[in-house]
Backbone of each chain as nested JSON, in Angstrom:
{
  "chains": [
    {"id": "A", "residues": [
      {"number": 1, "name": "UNK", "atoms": {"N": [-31.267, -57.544, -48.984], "CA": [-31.689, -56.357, -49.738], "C": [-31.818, -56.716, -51.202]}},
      {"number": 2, "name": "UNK", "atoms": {"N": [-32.653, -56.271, -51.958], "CA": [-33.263, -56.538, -53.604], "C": [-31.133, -55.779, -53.901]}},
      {"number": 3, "name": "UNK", "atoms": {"N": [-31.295, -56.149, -55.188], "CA": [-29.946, -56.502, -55.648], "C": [-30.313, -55.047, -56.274]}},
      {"number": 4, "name": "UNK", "atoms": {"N": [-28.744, -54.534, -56.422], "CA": [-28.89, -52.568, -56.854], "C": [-29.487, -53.099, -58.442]}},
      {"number": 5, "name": "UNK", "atoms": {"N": [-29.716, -53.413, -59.324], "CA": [-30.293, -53.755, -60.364], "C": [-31.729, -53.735, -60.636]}},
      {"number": 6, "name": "UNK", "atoms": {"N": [-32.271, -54.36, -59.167], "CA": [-33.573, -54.641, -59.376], "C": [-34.452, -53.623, -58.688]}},
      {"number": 7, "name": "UNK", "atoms": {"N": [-35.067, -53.113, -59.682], "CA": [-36.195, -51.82, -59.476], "C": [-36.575, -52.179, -57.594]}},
      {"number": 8, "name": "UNK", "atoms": {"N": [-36.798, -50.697, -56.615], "CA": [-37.352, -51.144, -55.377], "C": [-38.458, -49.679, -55.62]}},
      {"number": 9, "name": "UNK", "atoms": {"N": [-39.61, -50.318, -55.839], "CA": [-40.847, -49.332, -55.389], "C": [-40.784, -48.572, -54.121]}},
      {"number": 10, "name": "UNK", "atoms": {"N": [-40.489, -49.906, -52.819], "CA": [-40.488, -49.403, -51.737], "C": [-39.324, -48.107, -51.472]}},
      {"number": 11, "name": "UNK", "atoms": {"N": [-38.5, -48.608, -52.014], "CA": [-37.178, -47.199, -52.027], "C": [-37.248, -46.603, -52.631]}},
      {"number": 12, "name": "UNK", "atoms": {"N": [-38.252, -46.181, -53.9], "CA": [-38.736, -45.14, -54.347], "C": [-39.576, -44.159, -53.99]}},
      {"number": 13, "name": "UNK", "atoms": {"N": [-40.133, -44.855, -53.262], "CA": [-41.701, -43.978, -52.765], "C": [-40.85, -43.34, -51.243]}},
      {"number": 14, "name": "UNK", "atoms": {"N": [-40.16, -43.6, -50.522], "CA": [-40.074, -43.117, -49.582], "C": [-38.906, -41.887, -50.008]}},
      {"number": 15, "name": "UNK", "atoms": {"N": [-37.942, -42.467, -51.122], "CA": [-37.499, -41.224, -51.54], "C": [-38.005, -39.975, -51.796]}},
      {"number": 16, "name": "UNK", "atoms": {"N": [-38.777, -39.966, -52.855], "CA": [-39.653, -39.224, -53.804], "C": [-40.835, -38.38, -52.427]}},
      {"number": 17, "name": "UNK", "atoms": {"N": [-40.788, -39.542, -51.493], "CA": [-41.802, -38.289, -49.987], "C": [-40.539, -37.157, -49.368]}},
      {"number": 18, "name": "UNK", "atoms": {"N": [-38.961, -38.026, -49.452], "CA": [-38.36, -36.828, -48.641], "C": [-38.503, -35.566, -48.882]}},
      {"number": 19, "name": "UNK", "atoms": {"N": [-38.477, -34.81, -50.228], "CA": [-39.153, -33.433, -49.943], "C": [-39.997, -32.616, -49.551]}},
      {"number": 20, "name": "UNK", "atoms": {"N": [-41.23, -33.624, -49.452], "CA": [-42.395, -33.174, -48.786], "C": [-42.31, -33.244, -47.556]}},
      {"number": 21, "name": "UNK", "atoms": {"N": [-41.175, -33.692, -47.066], "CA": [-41.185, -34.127, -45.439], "C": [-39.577, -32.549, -45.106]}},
      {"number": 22, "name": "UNK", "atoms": {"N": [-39.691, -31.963, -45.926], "CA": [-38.612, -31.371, -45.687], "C": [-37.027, -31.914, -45.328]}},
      {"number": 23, "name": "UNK", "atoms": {"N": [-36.67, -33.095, -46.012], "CA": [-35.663, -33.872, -46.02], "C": [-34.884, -33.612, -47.012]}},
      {"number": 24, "name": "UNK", "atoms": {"N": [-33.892, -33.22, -46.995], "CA": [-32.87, -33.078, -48.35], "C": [-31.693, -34.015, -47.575]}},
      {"number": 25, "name": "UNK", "atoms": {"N": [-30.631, -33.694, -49.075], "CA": [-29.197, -34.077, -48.818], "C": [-29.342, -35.84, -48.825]}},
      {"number": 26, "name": "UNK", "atoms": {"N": [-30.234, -36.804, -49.426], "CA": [-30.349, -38.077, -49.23], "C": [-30.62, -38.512, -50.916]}},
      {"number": 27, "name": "UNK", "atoms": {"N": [-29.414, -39.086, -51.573], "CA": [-29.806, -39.115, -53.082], "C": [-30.516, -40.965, -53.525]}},
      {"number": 28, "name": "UNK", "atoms": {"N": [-30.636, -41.778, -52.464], "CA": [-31.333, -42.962, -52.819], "C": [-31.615, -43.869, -51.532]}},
      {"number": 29, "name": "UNK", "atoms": {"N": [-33.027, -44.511, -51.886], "CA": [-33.33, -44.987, -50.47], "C": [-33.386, -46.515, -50.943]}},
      {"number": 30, "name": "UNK", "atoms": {"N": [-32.963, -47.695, -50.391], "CA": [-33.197, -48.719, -50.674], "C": [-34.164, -49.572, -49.479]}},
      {"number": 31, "name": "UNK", "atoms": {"N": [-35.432, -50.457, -49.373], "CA": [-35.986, -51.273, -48.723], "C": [-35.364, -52.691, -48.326]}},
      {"number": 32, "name": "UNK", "atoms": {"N": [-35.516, -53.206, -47.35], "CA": [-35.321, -54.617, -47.394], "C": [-35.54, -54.942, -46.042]}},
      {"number": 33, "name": "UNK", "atoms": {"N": [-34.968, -57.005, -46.187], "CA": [-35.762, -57.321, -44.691], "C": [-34.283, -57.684, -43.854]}},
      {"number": 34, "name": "UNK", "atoms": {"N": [-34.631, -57.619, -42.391], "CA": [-33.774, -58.019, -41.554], "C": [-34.396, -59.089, -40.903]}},
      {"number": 35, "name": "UNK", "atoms": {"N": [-33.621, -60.057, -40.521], "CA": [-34.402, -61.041, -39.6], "C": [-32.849, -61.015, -38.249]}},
      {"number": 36, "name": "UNK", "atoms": {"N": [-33.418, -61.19, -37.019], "CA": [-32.599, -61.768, -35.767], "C": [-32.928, -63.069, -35.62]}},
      {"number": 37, "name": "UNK", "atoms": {"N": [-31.886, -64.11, -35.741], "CA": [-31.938, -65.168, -34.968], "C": [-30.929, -65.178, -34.149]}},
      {"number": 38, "name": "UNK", "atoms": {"N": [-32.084, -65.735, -32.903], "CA": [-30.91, -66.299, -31.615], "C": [-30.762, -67.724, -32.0]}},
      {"number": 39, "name": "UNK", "atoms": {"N": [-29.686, -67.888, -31.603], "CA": [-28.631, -68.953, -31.675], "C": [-28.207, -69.479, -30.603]}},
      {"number": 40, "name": "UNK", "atoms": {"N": [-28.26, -70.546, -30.539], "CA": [-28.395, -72.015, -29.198], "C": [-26.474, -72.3, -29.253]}},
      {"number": 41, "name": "UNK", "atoms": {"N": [-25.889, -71.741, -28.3], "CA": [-24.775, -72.404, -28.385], "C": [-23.769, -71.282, -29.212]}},
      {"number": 42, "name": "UNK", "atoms": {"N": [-22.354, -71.584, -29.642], "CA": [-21.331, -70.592, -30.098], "C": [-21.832, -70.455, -31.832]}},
      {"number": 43, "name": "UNK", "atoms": {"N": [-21.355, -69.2, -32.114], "CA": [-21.781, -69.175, -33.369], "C": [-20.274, -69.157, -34.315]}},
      {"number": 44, "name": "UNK", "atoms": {"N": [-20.061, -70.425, -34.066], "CA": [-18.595, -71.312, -35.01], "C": [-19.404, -71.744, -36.623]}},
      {"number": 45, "name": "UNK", "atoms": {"N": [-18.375, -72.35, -36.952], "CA": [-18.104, -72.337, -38.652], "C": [-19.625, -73.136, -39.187]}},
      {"number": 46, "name": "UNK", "atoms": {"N": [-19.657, -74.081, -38.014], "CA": [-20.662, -75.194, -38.627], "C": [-21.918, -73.942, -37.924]}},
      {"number": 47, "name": "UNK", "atoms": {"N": [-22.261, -73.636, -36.955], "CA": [-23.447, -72.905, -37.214], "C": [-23.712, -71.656, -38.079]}},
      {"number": 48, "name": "UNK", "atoms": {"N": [-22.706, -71.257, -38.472], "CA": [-22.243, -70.396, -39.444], "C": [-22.882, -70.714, -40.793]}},
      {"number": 49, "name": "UNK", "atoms": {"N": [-22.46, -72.036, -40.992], "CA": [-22.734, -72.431, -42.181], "C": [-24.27, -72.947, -42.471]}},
      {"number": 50, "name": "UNK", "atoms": {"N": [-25.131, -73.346, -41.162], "CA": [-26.309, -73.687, -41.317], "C": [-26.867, -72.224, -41.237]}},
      {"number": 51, "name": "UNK", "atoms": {"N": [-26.906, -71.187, -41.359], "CA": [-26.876, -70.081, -40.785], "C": [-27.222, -69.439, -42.276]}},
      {"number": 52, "name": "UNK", "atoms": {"N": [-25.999, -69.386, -43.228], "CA": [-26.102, -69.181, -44.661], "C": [-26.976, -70.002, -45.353]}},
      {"number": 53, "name": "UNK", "atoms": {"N": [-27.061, -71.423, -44.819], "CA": [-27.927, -72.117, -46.178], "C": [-29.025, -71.847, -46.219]}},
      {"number": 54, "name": "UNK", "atoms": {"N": [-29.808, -71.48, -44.289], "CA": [-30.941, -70.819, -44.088], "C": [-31.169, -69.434, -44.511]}},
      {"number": 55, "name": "UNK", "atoms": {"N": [-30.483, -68.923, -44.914], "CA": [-30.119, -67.544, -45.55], "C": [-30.543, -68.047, -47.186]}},
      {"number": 56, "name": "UNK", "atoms": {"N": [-29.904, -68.741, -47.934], "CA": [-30.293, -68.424, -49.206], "C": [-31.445, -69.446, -49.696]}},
      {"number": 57, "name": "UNK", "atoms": {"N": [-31.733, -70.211, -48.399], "CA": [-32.958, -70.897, -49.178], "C": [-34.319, -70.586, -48.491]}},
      {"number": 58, "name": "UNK", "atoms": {"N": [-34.699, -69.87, -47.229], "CA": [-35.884, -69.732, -46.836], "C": [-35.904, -68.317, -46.522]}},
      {"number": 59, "name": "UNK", "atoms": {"N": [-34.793, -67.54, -46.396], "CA": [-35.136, -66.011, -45.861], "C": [-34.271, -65.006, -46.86]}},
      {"number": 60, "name": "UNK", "atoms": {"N": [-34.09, -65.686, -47.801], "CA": [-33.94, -64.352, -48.922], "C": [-34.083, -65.5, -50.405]}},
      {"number": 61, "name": "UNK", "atoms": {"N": [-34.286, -64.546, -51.503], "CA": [-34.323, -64.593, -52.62], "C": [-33.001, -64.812, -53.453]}},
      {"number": 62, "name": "UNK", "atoms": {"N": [-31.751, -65.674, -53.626], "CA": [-30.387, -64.954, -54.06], "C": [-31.105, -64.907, -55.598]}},
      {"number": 63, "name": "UNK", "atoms": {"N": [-32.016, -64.687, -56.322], "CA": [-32.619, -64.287, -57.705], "C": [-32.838, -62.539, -57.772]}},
      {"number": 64, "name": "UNK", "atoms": {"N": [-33.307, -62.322, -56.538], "CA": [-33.269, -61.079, -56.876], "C": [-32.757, -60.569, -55.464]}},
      {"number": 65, "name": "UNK", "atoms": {"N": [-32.153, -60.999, -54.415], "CA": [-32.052, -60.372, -53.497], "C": [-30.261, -60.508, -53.021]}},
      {"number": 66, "name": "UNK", "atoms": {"N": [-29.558, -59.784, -52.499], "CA": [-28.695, -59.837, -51.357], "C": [-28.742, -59.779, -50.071]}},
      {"number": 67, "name": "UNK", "atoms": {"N": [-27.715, -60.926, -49.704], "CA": [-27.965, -60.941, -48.146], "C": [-26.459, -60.764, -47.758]}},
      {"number": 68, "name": "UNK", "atoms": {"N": [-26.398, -60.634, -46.126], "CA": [-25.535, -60.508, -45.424], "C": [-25.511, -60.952, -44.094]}},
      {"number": 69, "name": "UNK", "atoms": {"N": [-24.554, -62.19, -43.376], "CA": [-24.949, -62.799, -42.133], "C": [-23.86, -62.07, -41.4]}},
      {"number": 70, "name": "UNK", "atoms": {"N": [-24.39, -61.154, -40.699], "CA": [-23.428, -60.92, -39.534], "C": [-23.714, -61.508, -37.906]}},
      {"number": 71, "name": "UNK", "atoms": {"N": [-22.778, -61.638, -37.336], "CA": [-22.902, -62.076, -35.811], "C": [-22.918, -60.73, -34.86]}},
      {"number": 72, "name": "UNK", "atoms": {"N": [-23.458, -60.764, -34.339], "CA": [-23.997, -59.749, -33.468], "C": [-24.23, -60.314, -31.758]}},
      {"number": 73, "name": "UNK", "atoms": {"N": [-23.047, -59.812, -30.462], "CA": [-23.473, -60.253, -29.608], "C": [-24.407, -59.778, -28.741]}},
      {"number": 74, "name": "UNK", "atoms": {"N": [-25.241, -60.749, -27.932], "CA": [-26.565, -59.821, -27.067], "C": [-26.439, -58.851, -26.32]}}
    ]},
    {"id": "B", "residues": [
      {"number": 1, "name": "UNK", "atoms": {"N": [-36.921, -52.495, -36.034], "CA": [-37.23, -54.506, -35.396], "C": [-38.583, -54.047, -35.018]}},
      {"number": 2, "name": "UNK", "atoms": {"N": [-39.117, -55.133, -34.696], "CA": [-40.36, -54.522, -33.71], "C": [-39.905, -54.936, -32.279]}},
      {"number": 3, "name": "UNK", "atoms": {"N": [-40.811, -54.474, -31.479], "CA": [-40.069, -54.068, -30.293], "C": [-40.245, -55.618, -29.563]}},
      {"number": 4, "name": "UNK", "atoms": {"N": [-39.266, -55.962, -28.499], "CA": [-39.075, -57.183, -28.517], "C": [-40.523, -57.985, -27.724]}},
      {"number": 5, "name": "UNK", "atoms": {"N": [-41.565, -56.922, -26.876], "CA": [-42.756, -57.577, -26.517], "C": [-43.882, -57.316, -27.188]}},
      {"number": 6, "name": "UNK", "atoms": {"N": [-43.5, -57.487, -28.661], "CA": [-44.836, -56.974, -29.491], "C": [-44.435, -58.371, -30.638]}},
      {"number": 7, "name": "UNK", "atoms": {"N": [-45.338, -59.129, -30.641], "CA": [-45.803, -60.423, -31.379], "C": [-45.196, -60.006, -32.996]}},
      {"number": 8, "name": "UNK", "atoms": {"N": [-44.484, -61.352, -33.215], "CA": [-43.618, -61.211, -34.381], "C": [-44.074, -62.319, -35.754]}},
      {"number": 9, "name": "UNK", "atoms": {"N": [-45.494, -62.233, -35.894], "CA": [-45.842, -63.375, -36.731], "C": [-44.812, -63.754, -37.977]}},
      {"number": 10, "name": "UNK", "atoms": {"N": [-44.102, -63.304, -38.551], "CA": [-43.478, -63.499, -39.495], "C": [-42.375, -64.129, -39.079]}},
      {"number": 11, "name": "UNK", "atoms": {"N": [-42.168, -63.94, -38.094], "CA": [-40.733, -64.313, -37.18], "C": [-41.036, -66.043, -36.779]}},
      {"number": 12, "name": "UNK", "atoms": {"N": [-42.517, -65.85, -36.257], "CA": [-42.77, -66.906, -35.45], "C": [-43.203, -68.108, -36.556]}},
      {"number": 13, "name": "UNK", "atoms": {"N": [-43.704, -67.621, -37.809], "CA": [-43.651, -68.33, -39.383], "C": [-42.556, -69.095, -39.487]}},
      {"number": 14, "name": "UNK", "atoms": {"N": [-41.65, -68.258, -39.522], "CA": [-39.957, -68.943, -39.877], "C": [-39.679, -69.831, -38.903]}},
      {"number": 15, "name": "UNK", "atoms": {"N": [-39.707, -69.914, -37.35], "CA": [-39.244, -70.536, -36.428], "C": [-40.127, -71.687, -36.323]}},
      {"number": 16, "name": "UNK", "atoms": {"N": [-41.506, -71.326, -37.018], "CA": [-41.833, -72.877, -36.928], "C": [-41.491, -73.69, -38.269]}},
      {"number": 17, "name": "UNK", "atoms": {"N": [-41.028, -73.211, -38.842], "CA": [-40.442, -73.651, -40.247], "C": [-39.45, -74.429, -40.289]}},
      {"number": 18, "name": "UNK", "atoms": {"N": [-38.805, -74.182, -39.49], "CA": [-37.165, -74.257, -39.536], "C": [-37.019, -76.091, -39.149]}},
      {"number": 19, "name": "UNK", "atoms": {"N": [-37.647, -76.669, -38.61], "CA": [-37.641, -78.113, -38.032], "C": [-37.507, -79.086, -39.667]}},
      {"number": 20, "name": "UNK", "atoms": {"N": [-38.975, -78.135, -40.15], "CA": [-38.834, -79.231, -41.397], "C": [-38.02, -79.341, -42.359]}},
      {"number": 21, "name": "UNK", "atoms": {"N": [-37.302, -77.561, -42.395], "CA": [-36.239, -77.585, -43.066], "C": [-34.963, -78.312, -42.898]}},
      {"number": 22, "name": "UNK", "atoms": {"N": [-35.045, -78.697, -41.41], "CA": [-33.661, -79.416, -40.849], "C": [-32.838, -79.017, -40.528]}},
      {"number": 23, "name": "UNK", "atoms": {"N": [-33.089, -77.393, -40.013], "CA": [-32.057, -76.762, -39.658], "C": [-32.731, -76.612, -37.996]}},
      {"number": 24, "name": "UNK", "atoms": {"N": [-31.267, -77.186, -36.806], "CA": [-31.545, -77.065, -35.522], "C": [-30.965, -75.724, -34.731]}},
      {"number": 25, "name": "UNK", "atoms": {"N": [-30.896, -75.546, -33.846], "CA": [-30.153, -74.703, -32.923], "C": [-30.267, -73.147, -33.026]}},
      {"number": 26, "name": "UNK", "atoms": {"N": [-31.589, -73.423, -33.83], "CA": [-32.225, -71.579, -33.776], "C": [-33.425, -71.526, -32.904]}},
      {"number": 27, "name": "UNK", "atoms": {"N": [-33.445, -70.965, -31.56], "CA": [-34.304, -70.651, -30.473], "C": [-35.63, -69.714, -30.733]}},
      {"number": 28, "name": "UNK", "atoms": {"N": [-34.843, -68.013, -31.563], "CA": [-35.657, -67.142, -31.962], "C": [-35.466, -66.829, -32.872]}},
      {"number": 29, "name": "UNK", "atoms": {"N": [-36.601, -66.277, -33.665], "CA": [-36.648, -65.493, -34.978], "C": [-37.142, -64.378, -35.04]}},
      {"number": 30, "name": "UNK", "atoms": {"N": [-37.027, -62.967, -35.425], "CA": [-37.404, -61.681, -35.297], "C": [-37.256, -61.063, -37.085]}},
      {"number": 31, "name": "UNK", "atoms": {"N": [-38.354, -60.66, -37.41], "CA": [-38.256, -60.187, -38.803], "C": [-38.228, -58.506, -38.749]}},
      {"number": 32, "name": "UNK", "atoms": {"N": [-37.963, -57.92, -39.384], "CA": [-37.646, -56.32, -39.374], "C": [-37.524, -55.475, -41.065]}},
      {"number": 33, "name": "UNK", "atoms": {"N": [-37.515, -54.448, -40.932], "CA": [-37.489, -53.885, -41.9], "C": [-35.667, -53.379, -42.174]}},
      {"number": 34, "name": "UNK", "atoms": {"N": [-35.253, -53.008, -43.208], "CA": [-33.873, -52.531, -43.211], "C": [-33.873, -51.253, -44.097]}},
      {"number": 35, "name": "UNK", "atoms": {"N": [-33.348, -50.595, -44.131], "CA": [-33.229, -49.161, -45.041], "C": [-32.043, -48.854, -45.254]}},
      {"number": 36, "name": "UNK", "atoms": {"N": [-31.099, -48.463, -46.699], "CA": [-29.784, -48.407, -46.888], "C": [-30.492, -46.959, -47.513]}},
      {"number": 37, "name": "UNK", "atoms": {"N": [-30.098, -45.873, -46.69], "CA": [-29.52, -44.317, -47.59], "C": [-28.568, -44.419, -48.092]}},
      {"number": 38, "name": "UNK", "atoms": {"N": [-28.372, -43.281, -49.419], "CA": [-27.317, -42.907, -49.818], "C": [-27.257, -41.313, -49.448]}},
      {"number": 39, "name": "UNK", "atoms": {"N": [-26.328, -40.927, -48.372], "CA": [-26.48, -39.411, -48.188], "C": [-25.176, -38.405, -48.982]}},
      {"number": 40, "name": "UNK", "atoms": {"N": [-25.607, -37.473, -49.456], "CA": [-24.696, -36.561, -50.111], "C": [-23.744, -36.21, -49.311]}},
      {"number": 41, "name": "UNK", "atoms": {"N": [-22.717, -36.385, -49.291], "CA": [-21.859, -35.447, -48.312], "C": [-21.412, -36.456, -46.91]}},
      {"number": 42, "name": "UNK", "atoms": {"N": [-20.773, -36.313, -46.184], "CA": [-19.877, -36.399, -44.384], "C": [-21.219, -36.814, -43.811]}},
      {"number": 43, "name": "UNK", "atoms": {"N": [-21.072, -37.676, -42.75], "CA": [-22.266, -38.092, -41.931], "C": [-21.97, -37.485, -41.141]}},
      {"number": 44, "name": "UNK", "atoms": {"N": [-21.868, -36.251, -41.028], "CA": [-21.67, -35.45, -39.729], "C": [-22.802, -35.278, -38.709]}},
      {"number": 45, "name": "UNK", "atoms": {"N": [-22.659, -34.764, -38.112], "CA": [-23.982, -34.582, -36.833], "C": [-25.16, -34.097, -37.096]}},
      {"number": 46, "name": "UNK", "atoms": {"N": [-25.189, -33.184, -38.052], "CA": [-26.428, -32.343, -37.87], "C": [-27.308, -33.654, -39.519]}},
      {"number": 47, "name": "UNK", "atoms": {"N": [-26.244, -34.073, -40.505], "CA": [-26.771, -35.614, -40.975], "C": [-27.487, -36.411, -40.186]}},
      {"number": 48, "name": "UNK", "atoms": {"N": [-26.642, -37.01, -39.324], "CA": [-27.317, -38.041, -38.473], "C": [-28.439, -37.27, -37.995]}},
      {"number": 49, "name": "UNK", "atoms": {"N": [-28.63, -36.446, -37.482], "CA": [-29.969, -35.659, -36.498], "C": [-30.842, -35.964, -37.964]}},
      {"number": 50, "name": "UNK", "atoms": {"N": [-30.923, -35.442, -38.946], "CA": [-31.44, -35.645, -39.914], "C": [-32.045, -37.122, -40.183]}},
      {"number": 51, "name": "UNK", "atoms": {"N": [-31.457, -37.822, -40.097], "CA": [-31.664, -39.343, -40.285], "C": [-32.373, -40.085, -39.388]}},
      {"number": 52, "name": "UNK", "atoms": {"N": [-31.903, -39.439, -38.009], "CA": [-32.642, -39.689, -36.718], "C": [-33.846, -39.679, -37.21]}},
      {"number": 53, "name": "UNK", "atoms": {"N": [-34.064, -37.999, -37.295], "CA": [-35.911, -37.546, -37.55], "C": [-36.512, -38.415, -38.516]}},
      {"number": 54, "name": "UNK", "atoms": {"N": [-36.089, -38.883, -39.903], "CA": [-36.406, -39.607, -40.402], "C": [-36.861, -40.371, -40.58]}},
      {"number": 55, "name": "UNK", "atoms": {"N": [-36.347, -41.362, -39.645], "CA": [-35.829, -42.558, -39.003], "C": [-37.645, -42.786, -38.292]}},
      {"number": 56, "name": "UNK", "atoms": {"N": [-37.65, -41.923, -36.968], "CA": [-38.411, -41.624, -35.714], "C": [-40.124, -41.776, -36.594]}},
      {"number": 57, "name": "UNK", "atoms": {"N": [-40.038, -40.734, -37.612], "CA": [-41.324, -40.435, -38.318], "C": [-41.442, -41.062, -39.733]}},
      {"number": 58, "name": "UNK", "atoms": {"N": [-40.896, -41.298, -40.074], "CA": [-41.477, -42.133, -41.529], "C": [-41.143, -43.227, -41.693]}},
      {"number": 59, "name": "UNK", "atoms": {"N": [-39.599, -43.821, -41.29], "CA": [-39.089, -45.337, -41.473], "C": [-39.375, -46.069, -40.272]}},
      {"number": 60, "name": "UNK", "atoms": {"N": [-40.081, -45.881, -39.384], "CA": [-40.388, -46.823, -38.139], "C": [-41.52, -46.408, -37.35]}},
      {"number": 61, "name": "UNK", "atoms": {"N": [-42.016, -46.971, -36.879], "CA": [-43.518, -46.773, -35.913], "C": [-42.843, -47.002, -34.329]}},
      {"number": 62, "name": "UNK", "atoms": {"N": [-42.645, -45.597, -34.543], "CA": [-41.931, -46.093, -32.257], "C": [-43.132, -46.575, -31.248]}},
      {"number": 63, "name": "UNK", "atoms": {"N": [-43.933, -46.243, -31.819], "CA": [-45.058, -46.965, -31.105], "C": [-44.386, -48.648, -30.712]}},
      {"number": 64, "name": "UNK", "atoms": {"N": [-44.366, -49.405, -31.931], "CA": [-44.469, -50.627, -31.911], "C": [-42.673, -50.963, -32.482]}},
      {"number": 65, "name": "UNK", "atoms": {"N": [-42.028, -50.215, -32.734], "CA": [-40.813, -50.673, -33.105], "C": [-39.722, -49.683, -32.985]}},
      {"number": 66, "name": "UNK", "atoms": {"N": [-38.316, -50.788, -32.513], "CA": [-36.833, -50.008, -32.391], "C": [-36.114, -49.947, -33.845]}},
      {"number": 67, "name": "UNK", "atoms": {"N": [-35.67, -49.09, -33.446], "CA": [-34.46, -48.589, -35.02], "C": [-33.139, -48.183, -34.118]}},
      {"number": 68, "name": "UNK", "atoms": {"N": [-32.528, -48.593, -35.483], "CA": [-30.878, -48.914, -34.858], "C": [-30.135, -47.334, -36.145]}},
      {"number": 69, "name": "UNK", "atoms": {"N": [-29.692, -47.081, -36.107], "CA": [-28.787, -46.128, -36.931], "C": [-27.443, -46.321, -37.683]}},
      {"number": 70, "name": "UNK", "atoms": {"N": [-26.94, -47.128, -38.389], "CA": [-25.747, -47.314, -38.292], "C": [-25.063, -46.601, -40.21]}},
      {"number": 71, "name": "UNK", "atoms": {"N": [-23.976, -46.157, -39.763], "CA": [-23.18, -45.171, -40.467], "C": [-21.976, -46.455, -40.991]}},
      {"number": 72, "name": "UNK", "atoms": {"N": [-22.606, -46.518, -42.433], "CA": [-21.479, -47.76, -43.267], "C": [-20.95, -46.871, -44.555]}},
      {"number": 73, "name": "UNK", "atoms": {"N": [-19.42, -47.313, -44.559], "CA": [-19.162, -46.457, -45.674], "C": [-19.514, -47.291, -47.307]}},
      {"number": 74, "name": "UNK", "atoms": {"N": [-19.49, -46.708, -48.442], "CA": [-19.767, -47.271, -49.35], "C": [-18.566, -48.985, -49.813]}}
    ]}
  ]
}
């Protein structure tokens, strides 16, 4: 997710529609990306860790973005 | 997400990526959208129904994609 600092158009514009959509009670919308990877084998420290580096160097931004690796079973 | 038999080019970008990067033991890749509300008040039920609808008609195309719901505290 873009870091709470950095302006999100996309979470603006969908805010700024909730009234027209008859949506209240929602005071900020933020955008961002999710990716699923399946994973070959247990998801221990060392795939863990290839897991994060692929995290901050090809599927997020850490300049303007936050991420978060959670494990999730199928 | 998009739904799991509907073609994931962005997904399938990354997974062919991933060799040269040197990272092994990732099978699949799935790219998605993410949305963090901030809601006023208790996520109580008739909230969530709210979020649902939301959810159904403006933050996802059920046509072509699943949405997950999940209730995180700050």
């Amino acid at each position: 997710m873009l870091k709470p600092e950095i302006l999100d158009p996309q979470g603006q514009a969908v805010l700024t529609a909730l009234p027209r959509l008859g949506v209240a009670g929602i005071s900020g919308v933020r955008q961002g990306k999710r990716f699923e990877l399946d994973l070959d084998g247990e998801a221990d420290a060392e795939a863990l860790a290839r897991i994060e580096h692929l995290a901050s160097t090809l599927l997020a931004n850490p300049v303007i973005e936050d991420y978060v690796v959670r494990v999730e079973a199928d």
